[in-house]
C-alpha positions in Angstrom: 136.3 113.1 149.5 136.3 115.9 146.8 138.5 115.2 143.5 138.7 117.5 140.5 140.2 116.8 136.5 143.1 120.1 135.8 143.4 119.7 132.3 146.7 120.8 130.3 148.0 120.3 127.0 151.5 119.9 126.5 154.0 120.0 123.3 157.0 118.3 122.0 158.7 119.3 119.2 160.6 116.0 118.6 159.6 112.3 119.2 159.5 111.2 122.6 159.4 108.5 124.8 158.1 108.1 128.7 159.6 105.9 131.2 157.6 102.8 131.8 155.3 103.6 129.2 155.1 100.9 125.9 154.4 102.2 122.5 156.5 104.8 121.8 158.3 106.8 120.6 155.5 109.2 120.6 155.4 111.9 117.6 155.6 115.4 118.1 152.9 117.3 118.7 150.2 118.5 121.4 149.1 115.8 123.6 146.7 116.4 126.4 147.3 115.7 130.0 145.2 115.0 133.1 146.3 115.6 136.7 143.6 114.1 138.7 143.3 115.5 142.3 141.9 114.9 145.8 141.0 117.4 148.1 143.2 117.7 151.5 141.1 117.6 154.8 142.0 118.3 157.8 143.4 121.6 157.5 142.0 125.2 157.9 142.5 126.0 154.1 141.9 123.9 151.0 144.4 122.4 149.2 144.5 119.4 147.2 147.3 116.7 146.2 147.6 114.6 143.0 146.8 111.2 143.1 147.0 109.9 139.5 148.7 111.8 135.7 147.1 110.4 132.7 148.2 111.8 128.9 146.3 111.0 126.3 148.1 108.8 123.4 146.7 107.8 119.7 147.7 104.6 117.8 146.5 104.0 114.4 142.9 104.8 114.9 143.0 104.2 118.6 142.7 106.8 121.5 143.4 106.3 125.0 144.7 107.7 128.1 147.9 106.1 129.7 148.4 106.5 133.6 152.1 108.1 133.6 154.6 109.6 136.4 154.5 112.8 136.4 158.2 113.5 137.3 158.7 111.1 134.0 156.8 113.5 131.9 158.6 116.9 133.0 161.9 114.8 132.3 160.8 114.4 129.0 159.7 117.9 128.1 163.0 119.1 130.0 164.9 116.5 127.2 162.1 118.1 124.2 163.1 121.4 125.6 167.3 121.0 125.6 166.3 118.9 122.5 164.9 122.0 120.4 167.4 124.5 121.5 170.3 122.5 120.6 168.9 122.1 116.8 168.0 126.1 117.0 
């Protein structure tokens, strides 16, 4: 089975927190996210589905990359989003 990395960086412009994830809150800032994804067979054109969301978090001097829900993250930069244009 094929699998490919999309790469994205995302930005909050307050602290924020993600469901089910310890840790935060999480500063502002630009925080890099990984959708991993697995090619669909089976069908006459290619498409692929994502199997696993990973952003990538630093503690101290520590770095690493947190498996997250992806429906948990857009919630958050939805509440980042109504967050900023509130305090506008």
């Amino acid at each position: 089975m094929f699998t490919r990395t999309k790469t994205r960086t995302v930005h909050f412009t307050a602290p924020f927190t993600l469901k089910g994830v310890e840790g935060g809150p999480y500063p502002p800032g630009d925080y890099r996210v990984e959708d991993e994804e697995e090619q669909i067979t089976g069908i006459s054109w290619l498409a692929y589905k994502r199997v696993a969301t990973t952003i990538e978090v630093t503690a101290g001097n520590k770095t690493s990359l947190i498996d997250i829900d992806p429906l948990d993250l857009d919630a958050a930069l939805e509440e980042d989003r109504v967050l900023s244009t509130q305090t506008s």
